[in-house]
N, C-alpha and C positions, 0 to 999 in steps of 0.2 A: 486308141487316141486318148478315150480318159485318163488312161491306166496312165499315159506319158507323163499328160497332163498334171496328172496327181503325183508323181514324183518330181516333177520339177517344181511345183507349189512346195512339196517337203523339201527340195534341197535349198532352196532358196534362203530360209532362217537359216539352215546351215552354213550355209555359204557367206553370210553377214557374219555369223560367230568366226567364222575363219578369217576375214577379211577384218575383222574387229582385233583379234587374238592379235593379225601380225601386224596391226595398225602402230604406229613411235606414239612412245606416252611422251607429250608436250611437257615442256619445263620453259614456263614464262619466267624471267628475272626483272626484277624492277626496284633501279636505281636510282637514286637523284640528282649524279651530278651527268652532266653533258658531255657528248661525244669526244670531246677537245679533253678531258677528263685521263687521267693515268689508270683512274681503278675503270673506267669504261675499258681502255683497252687490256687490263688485266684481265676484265670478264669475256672479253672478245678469246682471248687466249683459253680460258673453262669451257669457254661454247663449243670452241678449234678439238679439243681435248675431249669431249666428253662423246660427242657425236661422232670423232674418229675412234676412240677406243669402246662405243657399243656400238660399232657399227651402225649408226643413224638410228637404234631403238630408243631412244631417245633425242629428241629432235629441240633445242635448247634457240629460245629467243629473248636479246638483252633489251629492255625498254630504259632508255636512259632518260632525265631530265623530269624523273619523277609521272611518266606518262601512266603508270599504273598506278596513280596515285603517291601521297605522302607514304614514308614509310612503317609509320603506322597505321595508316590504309592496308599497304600492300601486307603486312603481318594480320590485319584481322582479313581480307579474302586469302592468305593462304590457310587459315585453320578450312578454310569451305573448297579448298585445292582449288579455287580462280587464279591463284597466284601459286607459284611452286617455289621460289625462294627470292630472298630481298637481302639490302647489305644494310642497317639500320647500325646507329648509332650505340654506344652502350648506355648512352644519355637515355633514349626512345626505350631499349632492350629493358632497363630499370623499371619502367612502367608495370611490364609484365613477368619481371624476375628479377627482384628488388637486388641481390647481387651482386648484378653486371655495374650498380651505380659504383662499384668501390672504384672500376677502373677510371671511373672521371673522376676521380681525386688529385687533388692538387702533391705535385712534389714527393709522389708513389715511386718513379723511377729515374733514377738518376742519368742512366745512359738508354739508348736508345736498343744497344746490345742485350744488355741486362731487360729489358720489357720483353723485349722477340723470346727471348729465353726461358723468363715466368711467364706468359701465353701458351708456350708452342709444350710449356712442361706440365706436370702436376697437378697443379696450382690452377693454370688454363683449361683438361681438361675436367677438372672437377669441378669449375663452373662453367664450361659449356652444358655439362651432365645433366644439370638444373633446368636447362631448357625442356628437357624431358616429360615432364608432368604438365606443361602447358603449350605442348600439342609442336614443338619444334626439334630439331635437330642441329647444331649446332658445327661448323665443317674447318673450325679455323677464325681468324682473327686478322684483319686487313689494316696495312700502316696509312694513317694519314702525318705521324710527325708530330712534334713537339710544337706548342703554342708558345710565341714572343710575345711582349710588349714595343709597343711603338709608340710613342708622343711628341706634344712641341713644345713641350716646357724645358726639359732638361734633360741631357742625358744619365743612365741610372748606373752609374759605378756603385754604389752602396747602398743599405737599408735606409735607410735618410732618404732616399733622392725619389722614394715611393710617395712620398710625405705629399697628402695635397692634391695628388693627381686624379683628376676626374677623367676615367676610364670606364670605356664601352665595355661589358661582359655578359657571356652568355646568360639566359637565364635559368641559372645553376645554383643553390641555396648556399654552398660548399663554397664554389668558387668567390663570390659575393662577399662571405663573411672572411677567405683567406685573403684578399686584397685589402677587405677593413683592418685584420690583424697588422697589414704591412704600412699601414696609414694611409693609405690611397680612401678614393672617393669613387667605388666600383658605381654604375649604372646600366640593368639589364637596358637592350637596346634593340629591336629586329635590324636585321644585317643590311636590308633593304634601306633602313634610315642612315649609314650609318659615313658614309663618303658625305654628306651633306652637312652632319651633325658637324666630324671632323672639321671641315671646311667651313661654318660658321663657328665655330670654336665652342660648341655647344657641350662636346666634349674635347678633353686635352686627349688621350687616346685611345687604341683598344691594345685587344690581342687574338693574334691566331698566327698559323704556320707560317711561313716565311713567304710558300707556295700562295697561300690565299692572300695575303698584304699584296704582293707583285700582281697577281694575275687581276683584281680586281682596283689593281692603281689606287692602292688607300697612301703610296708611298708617296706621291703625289699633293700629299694634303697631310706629309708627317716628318717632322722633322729628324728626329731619333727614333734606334730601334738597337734595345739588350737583348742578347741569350737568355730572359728570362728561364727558358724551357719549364714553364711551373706544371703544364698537364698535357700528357703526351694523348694523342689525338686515335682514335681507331674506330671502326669498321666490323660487324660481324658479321660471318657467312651463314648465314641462318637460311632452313630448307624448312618445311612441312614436312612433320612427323608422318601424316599419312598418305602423302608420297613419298617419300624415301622409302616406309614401310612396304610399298609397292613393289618396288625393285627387287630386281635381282642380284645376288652378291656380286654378282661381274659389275653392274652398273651401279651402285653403291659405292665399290669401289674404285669406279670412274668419276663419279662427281668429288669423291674425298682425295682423288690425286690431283684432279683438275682446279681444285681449291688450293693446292698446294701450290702450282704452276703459276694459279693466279696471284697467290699474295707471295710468293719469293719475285714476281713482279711488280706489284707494289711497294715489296720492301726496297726494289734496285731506285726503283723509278721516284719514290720520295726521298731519299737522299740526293740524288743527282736533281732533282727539281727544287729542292730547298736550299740545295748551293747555289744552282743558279743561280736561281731566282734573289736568293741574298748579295750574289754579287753584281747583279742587274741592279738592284736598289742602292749599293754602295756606287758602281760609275753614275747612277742618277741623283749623285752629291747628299744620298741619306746617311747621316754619321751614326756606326755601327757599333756599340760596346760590348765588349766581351767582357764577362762577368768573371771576378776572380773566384777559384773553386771557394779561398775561406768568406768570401759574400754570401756566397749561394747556401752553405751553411748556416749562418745566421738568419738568412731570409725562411731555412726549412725549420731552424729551430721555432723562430715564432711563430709559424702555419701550423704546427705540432700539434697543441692542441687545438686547434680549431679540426685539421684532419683524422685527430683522434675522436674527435664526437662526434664525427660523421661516421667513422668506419663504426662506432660504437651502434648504431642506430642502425646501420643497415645488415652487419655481419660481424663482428667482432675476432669471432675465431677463425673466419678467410680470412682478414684483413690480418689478423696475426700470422699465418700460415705467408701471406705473399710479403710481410715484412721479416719474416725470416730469412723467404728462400735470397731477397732482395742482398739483405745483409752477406748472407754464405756468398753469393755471386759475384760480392764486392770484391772478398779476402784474394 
């Protein structure tokens, strides 16, 4: 009866070790924007994906609305693995891989084509690569779309029409000083003030995607809106270096296909929401200006050098190497 006794006390550690061994390593994500959200259900898709192709050994759950924290929260608890991967800004991403700031540069990509193409190439992964040495792994690069102008002064057919205009802008040092170059009167603003500002005429406009002006009814409180497209907007797929290292190549290479799944979802679904969405604001009587290609020249000629002493200060030979390949992908 001892003897039983004392083999079942010994299998019992055992038995946790096995019961631990076949246990699903958890993969929390934590996002900002809300379920109503395009990159939510793109992630819903990596979850669908990633849990079907390792067979549930990894067990993947989306916290949307920023519940795991900001996403700089959620990047300092994934170096401690509380968090397993987050979609942060390259604005955020800059903090800790000074870098990633070139891609918030104003007037970097001309088309939308030509961006997916320096991301997905070279260029993209030699700085996701970077993430490396500060504890992350880097799966890809998520569309949120080109940022417009919108105002109630005037509409902006040409570099003149910038002149004057007291505009909401991120608070971005680059951005800031490329609006001054164009004679506007940029002003950081939190986004939370920023339908009220408009609406008391505190400020004449802002800018951001077409998607974010529609959905948060800033169209409502603006009278005109140009193609600017001055800074194309994105998203990274950033995971924890010492969970990924965890994995198994099988599931490795489930999370880096399931990234894939996700953002060719995001690239379908921010186009078709930034038409909409634009032509939702034009039947709601917002008058619409399409920018002639030789304006849009002149407007990047003057941002030039303001873009070149930013690229100068953060990376100078990336910022060379992504205005190259830019150039080659034009011809």
């Amino acid at each position: 009866m001892k003897l039983k006794t004392l083999l079942t006390a010994c299998a019992l550690p055992m038995l946790a070790v096995s019961i631990h061994a076949n246990a699903a390593k958890t993969m929390r994500i934590g996002i900002g924007v809300p379920e109503s959200h395009f990159e939510y259900a793109a992630m819903e898709k990596f979850e669908q994906y990633v849990e079907s192709a390792t067979n549930n050994s990894i067990e993947v759950t989306v916290y949307p609305s920023n519940q795991l924290g900001s996403d700089q929260e959620a990047l300092e608890q994934i170096k401690f693995n509380a968090v397993q991967m987050n979609l942060p800004s390259p604005a955020v991403l800059g903090n800790i891989v000074k870098d990633f700031n070139i891609l918030t540069l104003p007037f970097i990509f001309p088309t939308e084509e030509i961006a997916n193409q320096v991301v997905d190439g070279e260029w993209g992964q030699e700085l996701s690569s970077k993430l490396d040495k500060a504890g992350y792994v880097g799966l890809g690069y998520g569309n949120f779309g080109f940022r417009h102008v919108t105002n109630n002064v005037r509409p902006i057919h040409t570099l003149e029409d910038f002149k004057g205009l007291k505009l909401r802008t991120m608070q971005n040092k680059a951005h800031l000083d490329a609006f001054r170059a164009l004679g506007a009167n940029p002003t950081p603003m939190a986004f939370s003030e920023l339908f009220s500002s408009l609406q008391q005429g505190v400020v004449d406009g802002q800018e951001n995607p077409y998607t974010n002006i529609y959905s948060q009814r800033l169209y409502e409180v603006q009278k005109y809106v140009s193609d600017t497209g001055h800074v194309y907007s994105w998203v990274v797929f950033v995971v924890g270096k010492k969970f990924y290292d965890g994995l198994t190549e099988q599931e490795q290479t489930a999370l880096q296909e399931g990234a894939k799944i996700a953002i060719n979802h995001m690239r379908s679904a921010v186009k078709d929401t930034d038409a909409q969405s634009l032509q939702n604001m034009i039947d709601a009587e917002l008058t619409y200006t399409p920018i002639d290609p030789a304006v849009k020249a002149e407007i990047l000629e003057k941002v030039a050098p303001v873009v070149q002493e930013y690229a100068d200060k953060i990376n100078p030979d990336l910022y060379k190497k992504l205005t190259q390949q830019v150039a080659q992908l034009q011809k």
